[in-house]
TORRO-323083 format. One line per 3 residues: their letters; for each residue x, y, z of C-alpha. Coordinates in Angstrom, 1 decimal. Example, Ala and Ser with C-alpha at 12.3 -4.5 7.8 and 13.67 -1.06 7.14 Angstrom:
as	12.3 -4.5 7.8  13.7 -1.1 7.1
***
This chain:
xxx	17.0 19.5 -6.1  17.6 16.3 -4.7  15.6 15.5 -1.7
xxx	17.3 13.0 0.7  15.9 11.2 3.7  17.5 8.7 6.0
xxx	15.8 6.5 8.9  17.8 5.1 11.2  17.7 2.6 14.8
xxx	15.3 0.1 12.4  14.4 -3.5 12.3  15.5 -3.3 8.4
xxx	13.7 -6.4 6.9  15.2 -7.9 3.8  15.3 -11.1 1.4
xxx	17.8 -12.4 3.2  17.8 -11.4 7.1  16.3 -8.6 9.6
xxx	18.7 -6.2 11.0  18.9 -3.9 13.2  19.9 -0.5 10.4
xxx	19.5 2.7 8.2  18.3 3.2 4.9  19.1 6.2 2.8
xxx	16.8 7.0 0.2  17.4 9.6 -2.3  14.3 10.6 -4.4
xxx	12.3 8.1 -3.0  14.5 5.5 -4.2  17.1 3.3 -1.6
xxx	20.3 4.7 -2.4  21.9 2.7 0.6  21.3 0.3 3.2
xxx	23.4 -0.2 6.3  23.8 -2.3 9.9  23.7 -0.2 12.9
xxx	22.3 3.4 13.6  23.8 7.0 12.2  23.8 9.8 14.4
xxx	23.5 12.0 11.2  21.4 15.3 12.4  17.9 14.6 10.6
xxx	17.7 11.3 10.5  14.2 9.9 11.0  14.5 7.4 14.4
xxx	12.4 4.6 14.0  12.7 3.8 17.7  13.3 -0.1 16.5
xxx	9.9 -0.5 14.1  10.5 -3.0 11.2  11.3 -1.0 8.4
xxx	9.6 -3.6 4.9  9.9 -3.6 1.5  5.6 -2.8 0.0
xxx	4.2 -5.9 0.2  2.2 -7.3 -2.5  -1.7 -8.9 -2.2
xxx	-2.3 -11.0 -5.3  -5.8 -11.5 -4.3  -7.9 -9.5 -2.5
xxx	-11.6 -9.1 -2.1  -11.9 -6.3 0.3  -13.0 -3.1 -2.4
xxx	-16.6 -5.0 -2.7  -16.7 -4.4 1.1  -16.0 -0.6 1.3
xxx	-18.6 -0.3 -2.5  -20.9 -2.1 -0.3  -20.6 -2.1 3.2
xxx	-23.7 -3.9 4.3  -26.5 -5.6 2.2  -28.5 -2.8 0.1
xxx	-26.3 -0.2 1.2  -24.6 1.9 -1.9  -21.1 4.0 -1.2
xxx	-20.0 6.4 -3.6  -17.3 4.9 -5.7  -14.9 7.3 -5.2
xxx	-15.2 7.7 -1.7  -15.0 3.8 -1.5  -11.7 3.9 -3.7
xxx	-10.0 6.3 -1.7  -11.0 4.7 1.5  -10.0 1.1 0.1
xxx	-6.1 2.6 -1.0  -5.8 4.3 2.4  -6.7 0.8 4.6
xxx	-4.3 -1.0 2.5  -1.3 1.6 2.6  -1.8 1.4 6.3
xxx	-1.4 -2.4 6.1  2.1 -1.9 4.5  0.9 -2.8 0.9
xxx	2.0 -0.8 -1.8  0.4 -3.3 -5.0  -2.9 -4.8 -5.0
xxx	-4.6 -7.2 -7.4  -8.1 -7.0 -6.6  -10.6 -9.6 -7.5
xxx	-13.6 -8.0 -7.7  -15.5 -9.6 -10.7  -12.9 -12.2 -11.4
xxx	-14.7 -15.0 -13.3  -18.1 -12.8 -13.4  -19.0 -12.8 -17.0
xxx	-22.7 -11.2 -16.6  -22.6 -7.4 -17.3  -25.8 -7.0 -15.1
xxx	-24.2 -8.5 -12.1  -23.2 -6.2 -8.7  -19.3 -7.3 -9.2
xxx	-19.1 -6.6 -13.3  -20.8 -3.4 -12.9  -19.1 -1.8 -9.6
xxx	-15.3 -2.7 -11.7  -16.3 -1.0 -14.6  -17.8 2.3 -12.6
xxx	-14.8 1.7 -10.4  -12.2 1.8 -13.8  -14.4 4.2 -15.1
xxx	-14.1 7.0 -11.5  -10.2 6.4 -11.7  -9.7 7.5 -15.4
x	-12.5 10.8 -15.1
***
């Protein structure tokens, strides 16, 4: 079954210009984008909000905050993980390139060993 969802009265953000529009998505893929509003019952009203692709953060160093969030103080990965994705969906991003032990070659070190816990909690 194919599940259709259209928002409408948005401040549609492309490549190329910001307009005020509608996106239909069909299976959580855009099937259309158009200028102006629909008055099609169900449509989602985004009362003007700017309606963006996911943005993309090549380089971030905000998971090391939520594994640690002060000095000494130990989070549970997972916890930390799930916590880190939500902040970041909330921002708008949708990809993330995290540089947690980027250029840390010692095993023993805090940054080395919370990515490989971290790689090890997502696959369990």
């Amino acid at each position: 079954m194919r599940r259709e969802t259209v928002y409408t009265n948005a401040r549609v953000v492309t490549r190329d210009a910001v307009f005020k529009g509608s996106v239909r998505a069909v299976d959580g893929r855009i099937a259309s984008i158009d200028e102006g509003s629909t008055r099609l019952s169900g449509a989602i009203d985004l009362e003007g909000d700017f309606l963006i692709p996911g943005l993309i953060d090549l380089h971030t160093d905000t998971l090391e905050h939520h594994l640690e969030p002060r000095p000494g103080v130990r989070w549970p990965v997972m916890a930390a993980l799930m916590m880190h994705d939500r902040q970041i969906a909330a921002a708008g991003i949708t990809t993330v390139f995290d540089s947690l032990c980027v250029g840390d070659f010692d095993n023993g070190t805090v940054g080395r060993r919370d990515a490989l816990v971290s790689v090890r909690k997502v696959h369990e």
